[in-house]
N, CA and C atoms as an extended XYZ file, in Angstrom:
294
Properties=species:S:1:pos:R:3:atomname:S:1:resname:S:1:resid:I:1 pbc="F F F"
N        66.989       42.026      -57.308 N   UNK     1
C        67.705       42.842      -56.375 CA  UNK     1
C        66.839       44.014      -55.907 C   UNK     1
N        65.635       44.261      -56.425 N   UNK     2
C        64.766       45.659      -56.065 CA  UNK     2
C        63.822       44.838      -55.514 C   UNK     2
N        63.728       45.938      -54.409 N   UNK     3
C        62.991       45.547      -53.364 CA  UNK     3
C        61.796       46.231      -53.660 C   UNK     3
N        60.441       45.237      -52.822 N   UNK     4
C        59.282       46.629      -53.733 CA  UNK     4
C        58.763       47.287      -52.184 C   UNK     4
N        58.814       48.423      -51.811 N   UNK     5
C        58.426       49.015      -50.632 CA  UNK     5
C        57.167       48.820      -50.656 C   UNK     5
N        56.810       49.006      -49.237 N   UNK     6
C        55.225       48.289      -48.993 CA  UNK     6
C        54.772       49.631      -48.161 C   UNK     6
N        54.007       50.642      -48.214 N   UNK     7
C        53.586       51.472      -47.790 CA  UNK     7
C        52.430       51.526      -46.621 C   UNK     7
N        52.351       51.737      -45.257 N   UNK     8
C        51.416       51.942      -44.359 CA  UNK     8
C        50.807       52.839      -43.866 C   UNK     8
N        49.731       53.041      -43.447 N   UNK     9
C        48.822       54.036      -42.948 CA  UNK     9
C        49.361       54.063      -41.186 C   UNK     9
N        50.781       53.668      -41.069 N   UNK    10
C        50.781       53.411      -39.563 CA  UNK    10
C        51.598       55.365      -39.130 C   UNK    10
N        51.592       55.402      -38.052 N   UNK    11
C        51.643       57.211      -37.940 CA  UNK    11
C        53.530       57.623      -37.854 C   UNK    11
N        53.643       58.639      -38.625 N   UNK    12
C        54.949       58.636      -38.688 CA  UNK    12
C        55.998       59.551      -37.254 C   UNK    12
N        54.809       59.884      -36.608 N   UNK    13
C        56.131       59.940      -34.935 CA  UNK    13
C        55.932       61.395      -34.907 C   UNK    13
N        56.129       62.021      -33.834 N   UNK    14
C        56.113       63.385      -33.213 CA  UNK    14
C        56.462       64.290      -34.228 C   UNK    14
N        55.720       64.859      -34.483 N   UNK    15
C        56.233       66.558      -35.188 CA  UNK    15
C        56.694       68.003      -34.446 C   UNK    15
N        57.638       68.343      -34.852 N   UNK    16
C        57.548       69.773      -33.938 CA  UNK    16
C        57.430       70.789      -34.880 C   UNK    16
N        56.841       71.783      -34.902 N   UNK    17
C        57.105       73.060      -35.781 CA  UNK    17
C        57.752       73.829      -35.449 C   UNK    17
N        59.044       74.468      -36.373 N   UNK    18
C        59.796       75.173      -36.433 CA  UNK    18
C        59.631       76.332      -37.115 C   UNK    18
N        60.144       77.116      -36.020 N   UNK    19
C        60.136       79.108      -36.412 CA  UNK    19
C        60.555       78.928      -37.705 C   UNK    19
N        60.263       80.010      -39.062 N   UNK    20
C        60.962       80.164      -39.569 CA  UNK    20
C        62.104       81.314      -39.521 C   UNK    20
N        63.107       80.752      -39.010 N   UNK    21
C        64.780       81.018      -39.239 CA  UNK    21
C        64.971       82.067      -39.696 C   UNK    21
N        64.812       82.071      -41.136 N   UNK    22
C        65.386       82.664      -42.194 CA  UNK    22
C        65.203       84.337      -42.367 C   UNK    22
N        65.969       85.071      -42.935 N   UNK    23
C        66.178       86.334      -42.845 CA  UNK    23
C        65.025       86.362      -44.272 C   UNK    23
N        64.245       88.016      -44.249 N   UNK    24
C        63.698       88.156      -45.200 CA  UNK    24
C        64.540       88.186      -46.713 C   UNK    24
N        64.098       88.374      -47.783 N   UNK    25
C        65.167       88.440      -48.739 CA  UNK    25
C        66.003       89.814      -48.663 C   UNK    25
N        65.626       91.407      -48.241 N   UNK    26
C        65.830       92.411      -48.573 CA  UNK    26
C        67.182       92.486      -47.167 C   UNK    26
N        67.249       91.732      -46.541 N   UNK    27
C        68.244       91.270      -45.822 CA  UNK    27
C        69.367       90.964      -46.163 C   UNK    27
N        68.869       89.815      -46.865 N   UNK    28
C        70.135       89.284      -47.652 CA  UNK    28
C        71.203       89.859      -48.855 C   UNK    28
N        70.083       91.055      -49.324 N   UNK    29
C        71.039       91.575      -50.018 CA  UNK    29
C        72.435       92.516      -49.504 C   UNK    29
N        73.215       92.197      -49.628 N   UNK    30
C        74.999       93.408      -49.208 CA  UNK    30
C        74.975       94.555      -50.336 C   UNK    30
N        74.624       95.445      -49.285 N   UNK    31
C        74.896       97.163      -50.631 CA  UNK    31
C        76.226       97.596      -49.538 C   UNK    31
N        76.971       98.013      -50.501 N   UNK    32
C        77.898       98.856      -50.134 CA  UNK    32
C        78.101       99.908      -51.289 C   UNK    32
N        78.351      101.157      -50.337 N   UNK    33
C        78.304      102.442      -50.977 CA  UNK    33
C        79.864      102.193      -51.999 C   UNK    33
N        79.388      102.296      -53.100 N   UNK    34
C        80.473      102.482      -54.563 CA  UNK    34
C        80.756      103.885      -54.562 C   UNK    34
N        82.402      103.686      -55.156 N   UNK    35
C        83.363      105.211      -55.459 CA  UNK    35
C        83.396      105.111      -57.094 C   UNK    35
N        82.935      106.150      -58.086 N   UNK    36
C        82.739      106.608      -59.667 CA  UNK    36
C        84.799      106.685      -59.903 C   UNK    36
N        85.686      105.810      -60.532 N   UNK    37
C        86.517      106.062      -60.474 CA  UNK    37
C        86.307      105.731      -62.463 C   UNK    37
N        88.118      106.602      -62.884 N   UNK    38
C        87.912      106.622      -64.093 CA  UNK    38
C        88.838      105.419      -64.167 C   UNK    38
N        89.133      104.459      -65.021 N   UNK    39
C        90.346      104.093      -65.365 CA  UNK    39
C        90.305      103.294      -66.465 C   UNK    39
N        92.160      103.434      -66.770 N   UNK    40
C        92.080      102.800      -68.381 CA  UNK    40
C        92.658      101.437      -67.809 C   UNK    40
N        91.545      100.422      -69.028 N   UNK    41
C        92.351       99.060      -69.046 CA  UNK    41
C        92.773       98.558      -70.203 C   UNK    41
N        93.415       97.738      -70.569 N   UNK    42
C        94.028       97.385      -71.628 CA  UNK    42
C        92.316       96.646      -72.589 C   UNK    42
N        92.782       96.920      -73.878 N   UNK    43
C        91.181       95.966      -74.172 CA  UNK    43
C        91.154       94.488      -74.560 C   UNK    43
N        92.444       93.869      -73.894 N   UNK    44
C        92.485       92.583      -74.248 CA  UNK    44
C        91.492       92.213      -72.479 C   UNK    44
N        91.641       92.712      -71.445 N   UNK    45
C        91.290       92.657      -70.430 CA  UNK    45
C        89.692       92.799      -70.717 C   UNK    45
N        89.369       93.865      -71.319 N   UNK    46
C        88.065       94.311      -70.970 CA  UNK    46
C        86.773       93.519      -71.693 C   UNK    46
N        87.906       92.637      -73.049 N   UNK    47
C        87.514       91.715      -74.115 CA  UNK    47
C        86.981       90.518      -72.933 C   UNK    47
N        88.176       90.631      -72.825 N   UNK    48
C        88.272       89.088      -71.358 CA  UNK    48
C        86.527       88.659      -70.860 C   UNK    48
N        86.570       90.178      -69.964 N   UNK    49
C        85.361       90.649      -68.619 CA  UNK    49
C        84.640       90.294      -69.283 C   UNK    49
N        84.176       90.479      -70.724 N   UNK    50
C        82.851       90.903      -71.281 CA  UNK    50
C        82.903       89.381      -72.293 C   UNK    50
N        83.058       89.042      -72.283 N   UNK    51
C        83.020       88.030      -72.673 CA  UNK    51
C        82.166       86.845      -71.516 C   UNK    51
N        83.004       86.796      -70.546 N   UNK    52
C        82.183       86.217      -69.717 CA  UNK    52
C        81.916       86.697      -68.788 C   UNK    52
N        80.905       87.601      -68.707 N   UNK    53
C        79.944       88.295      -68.291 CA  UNK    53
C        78.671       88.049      -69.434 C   UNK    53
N        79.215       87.622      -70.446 N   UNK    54
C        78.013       87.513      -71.442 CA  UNK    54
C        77.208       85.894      -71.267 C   UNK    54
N        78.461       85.141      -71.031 N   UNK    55
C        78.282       83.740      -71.021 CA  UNK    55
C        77.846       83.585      -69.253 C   UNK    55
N        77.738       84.286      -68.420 N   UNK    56
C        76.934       84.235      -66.871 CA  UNK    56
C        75.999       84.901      -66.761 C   UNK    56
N        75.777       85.576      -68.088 N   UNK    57
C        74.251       86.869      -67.769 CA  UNK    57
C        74.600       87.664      -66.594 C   UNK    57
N        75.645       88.006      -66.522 N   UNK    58
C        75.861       89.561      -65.687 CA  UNK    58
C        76.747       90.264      -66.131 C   UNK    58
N        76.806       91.831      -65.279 N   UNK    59
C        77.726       93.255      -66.038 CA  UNK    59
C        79.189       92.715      -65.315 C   UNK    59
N        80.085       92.768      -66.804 N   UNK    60
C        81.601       92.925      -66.718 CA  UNK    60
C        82.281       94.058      -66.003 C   UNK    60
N        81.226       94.556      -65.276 N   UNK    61
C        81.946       95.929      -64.566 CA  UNK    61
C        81.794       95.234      -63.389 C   UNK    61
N        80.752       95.048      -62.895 N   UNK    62
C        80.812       94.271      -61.333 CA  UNK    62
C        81.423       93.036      -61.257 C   UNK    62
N        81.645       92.431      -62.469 N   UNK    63
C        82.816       91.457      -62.625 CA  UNK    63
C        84.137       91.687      -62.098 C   UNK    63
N        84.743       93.001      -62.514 N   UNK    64
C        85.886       93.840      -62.306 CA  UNK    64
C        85.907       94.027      -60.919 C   UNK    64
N        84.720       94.931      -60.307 N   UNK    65
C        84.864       95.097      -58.835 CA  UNK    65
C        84.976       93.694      -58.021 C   UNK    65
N        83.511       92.907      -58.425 N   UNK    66
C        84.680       91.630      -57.248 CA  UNK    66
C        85.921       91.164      -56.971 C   UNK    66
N        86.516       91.142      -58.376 N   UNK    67
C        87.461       90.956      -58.688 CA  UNK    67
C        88.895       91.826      -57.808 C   UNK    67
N        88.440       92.773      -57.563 N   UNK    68
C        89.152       94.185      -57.262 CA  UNK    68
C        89.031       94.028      -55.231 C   UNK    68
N        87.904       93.824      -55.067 N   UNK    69
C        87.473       93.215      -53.962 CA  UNK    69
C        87.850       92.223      -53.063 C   UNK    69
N        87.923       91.167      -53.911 N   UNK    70
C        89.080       90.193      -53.340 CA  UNK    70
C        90.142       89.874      -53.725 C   UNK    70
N        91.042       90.844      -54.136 N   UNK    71
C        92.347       91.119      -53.952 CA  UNK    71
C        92.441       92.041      -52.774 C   UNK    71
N        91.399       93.201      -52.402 N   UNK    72
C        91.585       94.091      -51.151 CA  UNK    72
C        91.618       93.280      -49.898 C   UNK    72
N        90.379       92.034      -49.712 N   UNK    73
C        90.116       91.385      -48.569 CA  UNK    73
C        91.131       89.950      -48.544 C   UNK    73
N        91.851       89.746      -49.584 N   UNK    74
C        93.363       88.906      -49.752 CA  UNK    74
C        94.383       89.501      -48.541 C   UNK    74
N        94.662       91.030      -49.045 N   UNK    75
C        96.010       91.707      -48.793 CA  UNK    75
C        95.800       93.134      -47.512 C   UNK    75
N        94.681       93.516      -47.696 N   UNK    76
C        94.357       94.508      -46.829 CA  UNK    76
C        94.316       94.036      -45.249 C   UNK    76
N        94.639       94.726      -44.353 N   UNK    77
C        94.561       94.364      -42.733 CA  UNK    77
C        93.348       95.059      -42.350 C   UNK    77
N        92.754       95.995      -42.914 N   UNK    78
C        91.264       96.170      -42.622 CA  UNK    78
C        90.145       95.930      -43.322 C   UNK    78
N        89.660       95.011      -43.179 N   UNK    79
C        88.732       94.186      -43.748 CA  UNK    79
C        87.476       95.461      -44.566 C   UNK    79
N        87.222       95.418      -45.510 N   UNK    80
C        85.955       95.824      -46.035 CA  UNK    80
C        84.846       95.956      -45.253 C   UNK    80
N        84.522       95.583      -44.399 N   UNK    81
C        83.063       95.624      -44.084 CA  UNK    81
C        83.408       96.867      -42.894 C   UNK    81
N        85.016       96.838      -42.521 N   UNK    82
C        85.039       97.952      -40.976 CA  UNK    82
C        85.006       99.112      -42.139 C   UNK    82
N        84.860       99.392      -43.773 N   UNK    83
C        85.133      100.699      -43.987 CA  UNK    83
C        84.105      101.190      -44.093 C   UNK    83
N        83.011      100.452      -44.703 N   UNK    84
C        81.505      100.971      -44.890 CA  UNK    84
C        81.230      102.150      -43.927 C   UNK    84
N        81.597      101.715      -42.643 N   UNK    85
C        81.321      102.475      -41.569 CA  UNK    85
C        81.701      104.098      -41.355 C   UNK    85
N        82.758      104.407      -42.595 N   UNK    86
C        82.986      105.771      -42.694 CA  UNK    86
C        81.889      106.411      -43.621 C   UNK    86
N        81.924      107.319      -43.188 N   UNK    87
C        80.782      108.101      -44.513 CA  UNK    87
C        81.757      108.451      -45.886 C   UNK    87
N        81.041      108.098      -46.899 N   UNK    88
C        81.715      108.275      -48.118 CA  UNK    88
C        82.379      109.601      -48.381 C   UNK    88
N        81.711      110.815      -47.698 N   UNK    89
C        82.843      112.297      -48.407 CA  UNK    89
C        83.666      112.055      -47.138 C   UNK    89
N        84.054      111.152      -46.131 N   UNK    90
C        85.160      111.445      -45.592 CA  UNK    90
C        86.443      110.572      -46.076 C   UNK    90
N        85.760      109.257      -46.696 N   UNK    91
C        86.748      108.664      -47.175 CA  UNK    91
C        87.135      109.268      -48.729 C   UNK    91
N        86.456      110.082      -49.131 N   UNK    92
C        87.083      110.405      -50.581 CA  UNK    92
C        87.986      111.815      -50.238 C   UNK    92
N        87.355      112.358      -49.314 N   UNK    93
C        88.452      113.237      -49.136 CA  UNK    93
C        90.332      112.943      -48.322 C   UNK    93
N        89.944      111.915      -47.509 N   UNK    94
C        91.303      111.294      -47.103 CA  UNK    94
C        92.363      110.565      -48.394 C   UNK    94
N        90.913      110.390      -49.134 N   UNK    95
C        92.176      109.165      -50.146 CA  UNK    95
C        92.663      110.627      -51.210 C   UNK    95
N        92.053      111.193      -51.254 N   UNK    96
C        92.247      111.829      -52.563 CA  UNK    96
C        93.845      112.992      -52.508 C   UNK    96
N        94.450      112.855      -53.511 N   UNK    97
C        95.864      113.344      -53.817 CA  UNK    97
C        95.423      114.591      -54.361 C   UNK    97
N        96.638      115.671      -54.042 N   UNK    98
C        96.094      117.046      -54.610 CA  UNK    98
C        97.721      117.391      -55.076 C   UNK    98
């Protein structure tokens, strides 16, 4: 049933070269400016995070924020990426309760 391929020196057809496309890597990375917030979690939760965060080789804290993240871009009507666009002491001063 196996066929044995027979290989030729005959020419394999027009080439074109193509631009490369691709964005550099320092591109690709997404920074968005982070808010220092305090909060308590239960430590069956935090057992949870860190646990597997150990078993993916990454921090159980940025575990938390994605996490936190897409529940905002689930339920929120303004998408994350339109907030970046505020400067950070204006959004901490709007959110913040006195």
């Amino acid at each position: 049933m196996k066929k044995e391929i027979t290989y030729t020196d005959e020419p394999l057809g027009p080439f074109e070269i193509v631009r490369d496309f691709l964005p550099p890597p320092d591109e690709l990375v997404f920074r968005e400016d982070n808010v220092k917030v305090t909060i308590g979690l239960s430590e069956r939760s935090v057992d949870f995070f860190k646990a597997i965060a150990k078993k993916n080789h990454t921090q159980y804290q940025k575990m938390i924020r994605n996490l936190l993240d897409l529940y905002v871009d689930q339920y929120d009507e303004v998408p994350l990426t339109n907030r970046s666009t505020v400067p950070r002491k204006a959004r901490g001063r709007a959110s913040r309760v006195r």
